[in-house]
N, CA, C and O atoms as CSV, one atom per row, in Angstrom:
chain,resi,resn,atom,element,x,y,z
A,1,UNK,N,N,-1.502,11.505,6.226
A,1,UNK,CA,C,-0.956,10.296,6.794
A,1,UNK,C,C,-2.008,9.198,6.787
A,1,UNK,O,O,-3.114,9.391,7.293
A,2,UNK,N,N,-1.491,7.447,5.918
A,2,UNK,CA,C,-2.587,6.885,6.499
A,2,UNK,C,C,-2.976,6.972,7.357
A,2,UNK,O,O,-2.485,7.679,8.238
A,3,UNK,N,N,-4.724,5.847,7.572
A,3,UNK,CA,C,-5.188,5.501,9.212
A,3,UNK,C,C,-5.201,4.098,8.769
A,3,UNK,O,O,-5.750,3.636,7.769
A,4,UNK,N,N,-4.501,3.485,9.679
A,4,UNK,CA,C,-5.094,2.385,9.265
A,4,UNK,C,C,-5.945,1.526,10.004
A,4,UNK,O,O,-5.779,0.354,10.342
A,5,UNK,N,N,-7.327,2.676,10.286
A,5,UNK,CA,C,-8.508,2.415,11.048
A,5,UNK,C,C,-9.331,2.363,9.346
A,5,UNK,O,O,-10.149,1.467,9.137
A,6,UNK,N,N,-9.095,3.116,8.538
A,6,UNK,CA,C,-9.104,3.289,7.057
A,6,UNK,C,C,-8.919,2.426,6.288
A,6,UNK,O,O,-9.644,2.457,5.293
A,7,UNK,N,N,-8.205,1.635,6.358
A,7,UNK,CA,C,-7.470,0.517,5.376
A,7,UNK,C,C,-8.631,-0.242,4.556
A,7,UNK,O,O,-9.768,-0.629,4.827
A,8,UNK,N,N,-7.945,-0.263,3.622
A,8,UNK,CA,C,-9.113,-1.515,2.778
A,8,UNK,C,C,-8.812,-2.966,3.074
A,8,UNK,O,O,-7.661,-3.398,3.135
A,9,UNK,N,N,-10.134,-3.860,3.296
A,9,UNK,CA,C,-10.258,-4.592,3.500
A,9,UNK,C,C,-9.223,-5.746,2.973
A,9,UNK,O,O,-8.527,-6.507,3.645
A,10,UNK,N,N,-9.333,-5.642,1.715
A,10,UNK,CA,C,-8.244,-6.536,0.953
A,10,UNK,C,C,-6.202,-6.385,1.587
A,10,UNK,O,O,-5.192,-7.085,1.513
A,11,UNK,N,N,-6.376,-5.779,1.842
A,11,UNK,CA,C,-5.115,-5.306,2.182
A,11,UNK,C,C,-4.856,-6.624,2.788
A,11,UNK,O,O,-5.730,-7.275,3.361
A,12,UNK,N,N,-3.390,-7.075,2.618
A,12,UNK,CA,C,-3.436,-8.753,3.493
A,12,UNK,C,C,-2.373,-8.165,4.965
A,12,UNK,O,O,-1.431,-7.380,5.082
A,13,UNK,N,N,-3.218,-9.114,5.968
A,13,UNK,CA,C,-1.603,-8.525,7.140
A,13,UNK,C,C,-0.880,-8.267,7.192
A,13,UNK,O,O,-0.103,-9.163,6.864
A,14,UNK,N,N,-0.288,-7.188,7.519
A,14,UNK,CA,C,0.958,-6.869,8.219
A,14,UNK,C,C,1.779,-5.061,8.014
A,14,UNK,O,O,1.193,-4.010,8.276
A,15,UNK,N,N,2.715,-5.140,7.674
A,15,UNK,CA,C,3.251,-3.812,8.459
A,15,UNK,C,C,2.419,-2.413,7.083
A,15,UNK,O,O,1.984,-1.293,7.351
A,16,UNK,N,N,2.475,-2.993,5.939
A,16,UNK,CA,C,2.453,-2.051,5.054
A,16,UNK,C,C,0.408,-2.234,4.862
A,16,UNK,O,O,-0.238,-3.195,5.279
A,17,UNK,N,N,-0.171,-0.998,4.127
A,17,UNK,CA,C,-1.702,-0.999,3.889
A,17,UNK,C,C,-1.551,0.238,3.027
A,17,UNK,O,O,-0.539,0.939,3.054
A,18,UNK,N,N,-3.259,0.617,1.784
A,18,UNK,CA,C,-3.465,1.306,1.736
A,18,UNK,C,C,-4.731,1.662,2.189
A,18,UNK,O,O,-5.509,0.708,2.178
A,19,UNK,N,N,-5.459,3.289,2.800
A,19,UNK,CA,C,-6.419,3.527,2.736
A,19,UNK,C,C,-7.110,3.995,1.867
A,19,UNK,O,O,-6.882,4.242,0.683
A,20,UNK,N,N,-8.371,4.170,2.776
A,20,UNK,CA,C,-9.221,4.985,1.331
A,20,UNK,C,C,-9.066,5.980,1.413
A,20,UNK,O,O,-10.194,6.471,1.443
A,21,UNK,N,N,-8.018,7.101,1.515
A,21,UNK,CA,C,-7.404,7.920,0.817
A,21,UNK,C,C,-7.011,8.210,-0.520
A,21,UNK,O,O,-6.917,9.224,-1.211
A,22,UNK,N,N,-6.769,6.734,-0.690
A,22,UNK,CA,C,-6.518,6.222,-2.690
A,22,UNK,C,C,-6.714,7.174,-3.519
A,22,UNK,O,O,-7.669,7.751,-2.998
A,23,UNK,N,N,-6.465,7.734,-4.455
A,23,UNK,CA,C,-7.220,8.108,-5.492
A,23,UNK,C,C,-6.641,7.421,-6.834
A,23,UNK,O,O,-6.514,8.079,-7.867
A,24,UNK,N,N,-6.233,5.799,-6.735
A,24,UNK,CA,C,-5.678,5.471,-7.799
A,24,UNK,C,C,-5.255,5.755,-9.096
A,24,UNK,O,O,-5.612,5.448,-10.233
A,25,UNK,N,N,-3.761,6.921,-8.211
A,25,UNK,CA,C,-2.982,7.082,-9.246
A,25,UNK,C,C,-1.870,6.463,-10.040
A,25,UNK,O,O,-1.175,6.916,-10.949
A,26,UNK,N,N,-1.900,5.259,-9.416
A,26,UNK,CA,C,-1.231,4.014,-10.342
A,26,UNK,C,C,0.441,4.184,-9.899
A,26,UNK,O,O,1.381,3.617,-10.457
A,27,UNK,N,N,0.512,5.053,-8.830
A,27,UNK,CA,C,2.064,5.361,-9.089
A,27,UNK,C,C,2.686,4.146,-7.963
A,27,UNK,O,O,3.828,3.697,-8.062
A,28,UNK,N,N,1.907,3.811,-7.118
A,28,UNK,CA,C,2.930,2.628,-6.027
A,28,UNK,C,C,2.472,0.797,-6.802
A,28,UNK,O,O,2.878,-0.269,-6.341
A,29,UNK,N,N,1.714,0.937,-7.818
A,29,UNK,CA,C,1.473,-0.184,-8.361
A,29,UNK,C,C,2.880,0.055,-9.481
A,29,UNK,O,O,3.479,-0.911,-9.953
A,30,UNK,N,N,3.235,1.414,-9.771
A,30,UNK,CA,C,4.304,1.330,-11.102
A,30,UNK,C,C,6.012,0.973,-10.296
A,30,UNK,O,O,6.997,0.410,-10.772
A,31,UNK,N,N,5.697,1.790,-8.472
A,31,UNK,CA,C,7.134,1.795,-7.732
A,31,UNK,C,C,6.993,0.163,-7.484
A,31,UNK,O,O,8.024,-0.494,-7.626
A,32,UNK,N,N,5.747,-0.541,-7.115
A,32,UNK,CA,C,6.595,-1.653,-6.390
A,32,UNK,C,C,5.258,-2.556,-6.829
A,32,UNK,O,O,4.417,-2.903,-6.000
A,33,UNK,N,N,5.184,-2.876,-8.207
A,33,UNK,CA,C,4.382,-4.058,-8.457
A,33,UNK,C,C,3.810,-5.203,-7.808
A,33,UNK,O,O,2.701,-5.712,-7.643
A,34,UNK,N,N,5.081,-5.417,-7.487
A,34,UNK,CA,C,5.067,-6.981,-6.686
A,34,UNK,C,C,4.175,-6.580,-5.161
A,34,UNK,O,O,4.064,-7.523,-4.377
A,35,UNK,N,N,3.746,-5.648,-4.868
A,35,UNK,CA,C,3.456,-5.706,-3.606
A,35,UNK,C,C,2.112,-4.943,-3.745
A,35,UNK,O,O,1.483,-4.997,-2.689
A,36,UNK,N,N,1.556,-4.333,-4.604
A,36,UNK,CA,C,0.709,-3.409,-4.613
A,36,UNK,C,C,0.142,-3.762,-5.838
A,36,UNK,O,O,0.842,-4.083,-6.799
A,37,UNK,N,N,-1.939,-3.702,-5.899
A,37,UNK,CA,C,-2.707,-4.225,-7.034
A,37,UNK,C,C,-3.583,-3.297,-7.049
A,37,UNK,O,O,-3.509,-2.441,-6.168
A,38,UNK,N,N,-4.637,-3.220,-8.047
A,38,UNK,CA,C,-5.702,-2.483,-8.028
A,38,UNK,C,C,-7.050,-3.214,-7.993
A,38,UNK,O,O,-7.397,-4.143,-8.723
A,39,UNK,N,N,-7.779,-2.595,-6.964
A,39,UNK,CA,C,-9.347,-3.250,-6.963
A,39,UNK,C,C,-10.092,-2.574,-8.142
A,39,UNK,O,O,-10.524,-1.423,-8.201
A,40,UNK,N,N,-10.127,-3.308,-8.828
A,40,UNK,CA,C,-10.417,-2.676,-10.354
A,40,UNK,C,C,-11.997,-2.320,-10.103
A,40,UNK,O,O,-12.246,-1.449,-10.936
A,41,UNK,N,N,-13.197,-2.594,-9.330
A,41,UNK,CA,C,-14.313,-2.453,-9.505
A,41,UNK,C,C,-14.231,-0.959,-8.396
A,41,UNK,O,O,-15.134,-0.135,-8.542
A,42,UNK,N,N,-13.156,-0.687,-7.344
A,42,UNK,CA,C,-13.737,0.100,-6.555
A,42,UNK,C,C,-12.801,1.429,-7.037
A,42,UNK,O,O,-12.833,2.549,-6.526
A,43,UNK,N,N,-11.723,0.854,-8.490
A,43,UNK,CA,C,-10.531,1.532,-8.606
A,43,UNK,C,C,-9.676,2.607,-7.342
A,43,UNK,O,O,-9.690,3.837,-7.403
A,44,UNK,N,N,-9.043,1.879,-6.356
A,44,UNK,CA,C,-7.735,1.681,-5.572
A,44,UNK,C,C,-6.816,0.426,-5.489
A,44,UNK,O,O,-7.037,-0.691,-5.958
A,45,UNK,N,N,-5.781,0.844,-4.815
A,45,UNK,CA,C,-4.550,0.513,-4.885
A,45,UNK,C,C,-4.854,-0.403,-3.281
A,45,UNK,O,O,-5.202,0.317,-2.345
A,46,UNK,N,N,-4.751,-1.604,-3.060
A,46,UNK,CA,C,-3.942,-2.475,-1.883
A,46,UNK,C,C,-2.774,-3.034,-2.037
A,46,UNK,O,O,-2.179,-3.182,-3.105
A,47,UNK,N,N,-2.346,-3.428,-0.734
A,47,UNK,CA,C,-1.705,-4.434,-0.604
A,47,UNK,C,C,-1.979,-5.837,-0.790
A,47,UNK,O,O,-2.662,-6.535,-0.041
A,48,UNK,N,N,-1.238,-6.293,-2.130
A,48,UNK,CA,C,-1.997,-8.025,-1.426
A,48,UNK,C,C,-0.792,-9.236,-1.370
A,48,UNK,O,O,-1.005,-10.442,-1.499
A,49,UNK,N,N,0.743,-8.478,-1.107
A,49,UNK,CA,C,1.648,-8.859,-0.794
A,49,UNK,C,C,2.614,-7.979,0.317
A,49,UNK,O,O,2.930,-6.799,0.161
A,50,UNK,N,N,2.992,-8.818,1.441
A,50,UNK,CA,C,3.633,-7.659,2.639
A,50,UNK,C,C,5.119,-8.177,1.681
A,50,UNK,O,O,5.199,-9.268,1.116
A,51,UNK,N,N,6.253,-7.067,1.676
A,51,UNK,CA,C,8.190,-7.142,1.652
A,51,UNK,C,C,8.158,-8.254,2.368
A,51,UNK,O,O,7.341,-8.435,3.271
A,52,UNK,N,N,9.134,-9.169,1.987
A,52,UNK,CA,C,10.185,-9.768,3.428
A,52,UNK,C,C,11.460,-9.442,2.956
A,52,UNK,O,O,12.249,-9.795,3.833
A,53,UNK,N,N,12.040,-8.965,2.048
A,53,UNK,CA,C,13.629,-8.413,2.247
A,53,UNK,C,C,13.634,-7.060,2.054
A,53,UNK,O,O,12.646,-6.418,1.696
A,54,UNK,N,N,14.937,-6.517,2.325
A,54,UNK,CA,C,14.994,-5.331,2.565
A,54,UNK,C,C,15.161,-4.675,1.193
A,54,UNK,O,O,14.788,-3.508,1.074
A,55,UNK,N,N,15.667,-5.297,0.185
A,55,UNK,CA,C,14.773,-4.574,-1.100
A,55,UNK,C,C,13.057,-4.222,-1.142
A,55,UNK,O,O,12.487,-3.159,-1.386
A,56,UNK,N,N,12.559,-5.451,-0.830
A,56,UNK,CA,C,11.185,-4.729,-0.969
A,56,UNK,C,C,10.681,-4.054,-0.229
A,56,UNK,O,O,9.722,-3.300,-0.399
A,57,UNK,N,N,11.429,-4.310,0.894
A,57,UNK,CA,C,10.833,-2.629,1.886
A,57,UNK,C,C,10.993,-1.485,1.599
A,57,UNK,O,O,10.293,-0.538,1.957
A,58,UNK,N,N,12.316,-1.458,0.646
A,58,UNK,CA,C,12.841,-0.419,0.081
A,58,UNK,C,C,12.091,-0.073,-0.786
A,58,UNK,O,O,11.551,1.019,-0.610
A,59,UNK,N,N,11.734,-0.892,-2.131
A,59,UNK,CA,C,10.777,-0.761,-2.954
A,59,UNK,C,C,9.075,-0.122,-2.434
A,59,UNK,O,O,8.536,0.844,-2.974
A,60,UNK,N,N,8.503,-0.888,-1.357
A,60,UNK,CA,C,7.099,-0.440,-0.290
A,60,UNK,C,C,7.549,1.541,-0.018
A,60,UNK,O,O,7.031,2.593,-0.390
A,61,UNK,N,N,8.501,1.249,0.636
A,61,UNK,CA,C,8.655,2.831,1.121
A,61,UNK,C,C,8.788,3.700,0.095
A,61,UNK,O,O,8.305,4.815,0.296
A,62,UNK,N,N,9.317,3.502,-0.968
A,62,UNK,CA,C,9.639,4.074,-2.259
A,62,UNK,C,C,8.129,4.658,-2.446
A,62,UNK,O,O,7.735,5.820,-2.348
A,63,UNK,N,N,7.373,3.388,-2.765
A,63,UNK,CA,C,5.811,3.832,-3.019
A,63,UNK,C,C,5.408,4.885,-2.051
A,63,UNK,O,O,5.146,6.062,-2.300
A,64,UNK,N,N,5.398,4.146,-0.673
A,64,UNK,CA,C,5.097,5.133,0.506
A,64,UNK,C,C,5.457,6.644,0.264
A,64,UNK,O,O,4.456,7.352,0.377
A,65,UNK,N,N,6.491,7.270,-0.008
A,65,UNK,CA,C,6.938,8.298,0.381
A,65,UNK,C,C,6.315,9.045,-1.017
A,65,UNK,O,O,6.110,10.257,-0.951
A,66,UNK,N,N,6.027,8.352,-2.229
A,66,UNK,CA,C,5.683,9.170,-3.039
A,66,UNK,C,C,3.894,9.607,-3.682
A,66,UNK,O,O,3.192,10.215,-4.490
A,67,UNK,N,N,4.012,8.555,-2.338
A,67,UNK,CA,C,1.793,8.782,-2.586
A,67,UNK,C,C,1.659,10.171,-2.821
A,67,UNK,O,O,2.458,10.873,-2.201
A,68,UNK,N,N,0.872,10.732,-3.542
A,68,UNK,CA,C,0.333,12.315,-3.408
A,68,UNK,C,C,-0.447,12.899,-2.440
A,68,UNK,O,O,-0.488,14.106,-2.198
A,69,UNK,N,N,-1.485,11.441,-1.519
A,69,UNK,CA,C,-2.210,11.638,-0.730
A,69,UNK,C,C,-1.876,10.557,0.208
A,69,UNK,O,O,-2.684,9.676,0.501
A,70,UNK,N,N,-0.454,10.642,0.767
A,70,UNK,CA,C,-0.147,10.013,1.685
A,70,UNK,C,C,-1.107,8.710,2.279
A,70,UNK,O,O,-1.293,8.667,3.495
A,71,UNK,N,N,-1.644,7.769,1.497
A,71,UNK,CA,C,-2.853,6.882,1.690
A,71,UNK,C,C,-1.935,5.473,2.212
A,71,UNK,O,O,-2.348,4.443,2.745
A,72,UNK,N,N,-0.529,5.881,1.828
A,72,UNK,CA,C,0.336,3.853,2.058
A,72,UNK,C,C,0.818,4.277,3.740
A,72,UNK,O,O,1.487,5.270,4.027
A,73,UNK,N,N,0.398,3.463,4.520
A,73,UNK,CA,C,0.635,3.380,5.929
A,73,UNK,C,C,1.842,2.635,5.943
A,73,UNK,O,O,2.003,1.931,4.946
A,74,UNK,N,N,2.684,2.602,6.756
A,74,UNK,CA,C,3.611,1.090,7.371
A,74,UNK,C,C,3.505,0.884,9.204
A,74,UNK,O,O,4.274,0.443,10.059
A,75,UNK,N,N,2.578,1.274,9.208
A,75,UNK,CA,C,2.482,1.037,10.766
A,75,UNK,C,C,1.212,-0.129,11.201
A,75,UNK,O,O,0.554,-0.289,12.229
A,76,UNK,N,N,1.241,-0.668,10.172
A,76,UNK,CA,C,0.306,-2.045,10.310
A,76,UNK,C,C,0.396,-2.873,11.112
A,76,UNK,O,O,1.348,-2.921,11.891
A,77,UNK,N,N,-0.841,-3.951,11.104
A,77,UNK,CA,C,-0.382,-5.131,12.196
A,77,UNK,C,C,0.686,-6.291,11.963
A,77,UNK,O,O,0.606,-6.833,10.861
A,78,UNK,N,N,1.604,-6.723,12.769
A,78,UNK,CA,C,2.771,-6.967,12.296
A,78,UNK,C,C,2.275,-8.381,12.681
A,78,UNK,O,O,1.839,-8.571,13.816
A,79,UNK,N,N,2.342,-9.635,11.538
A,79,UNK,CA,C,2.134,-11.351,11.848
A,79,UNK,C,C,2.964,-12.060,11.401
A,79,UNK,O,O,2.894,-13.277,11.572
């Protein structure tokens, strides 16, 4: 389960994050593009877009549920 005492820095506010759990396997950058990038120098996966409709939450959780190492949180700070 994320922590998102863990989270990477880049991650931008709010409900969704990844930690460094990462092992950038490219799979929540392939479920939900639009919301998820790679720090190419530290190779992981953030957030550097939060959903606002309920497709892309749908799309976020999609990622979420299929991490291998459960690293995508949604219990973030909500702004």
């Amino acid at each position: 389960m994320a922590d998102k005492d863990d989270k990477w820095e880049e991650n931008v506010a709010g409900k969704f994050y990844v930690d460094e759990q990462c092992i950038d396997c490219d799979l929540c950058r392939e479920t939900a593009p639009d919301f998820f990038t790679r720090n190419e120098d530290g190779g992981y996966s953030f957030v550097h877009k939060q959903p606002t409709t309920d497709e892309d939450i749908e799309a976020c959780m999609e990622a979420l549920e299929g991490c291998p190492v459960e690293a995508i949180g949604d219990d973030g700070d909500e702004d």
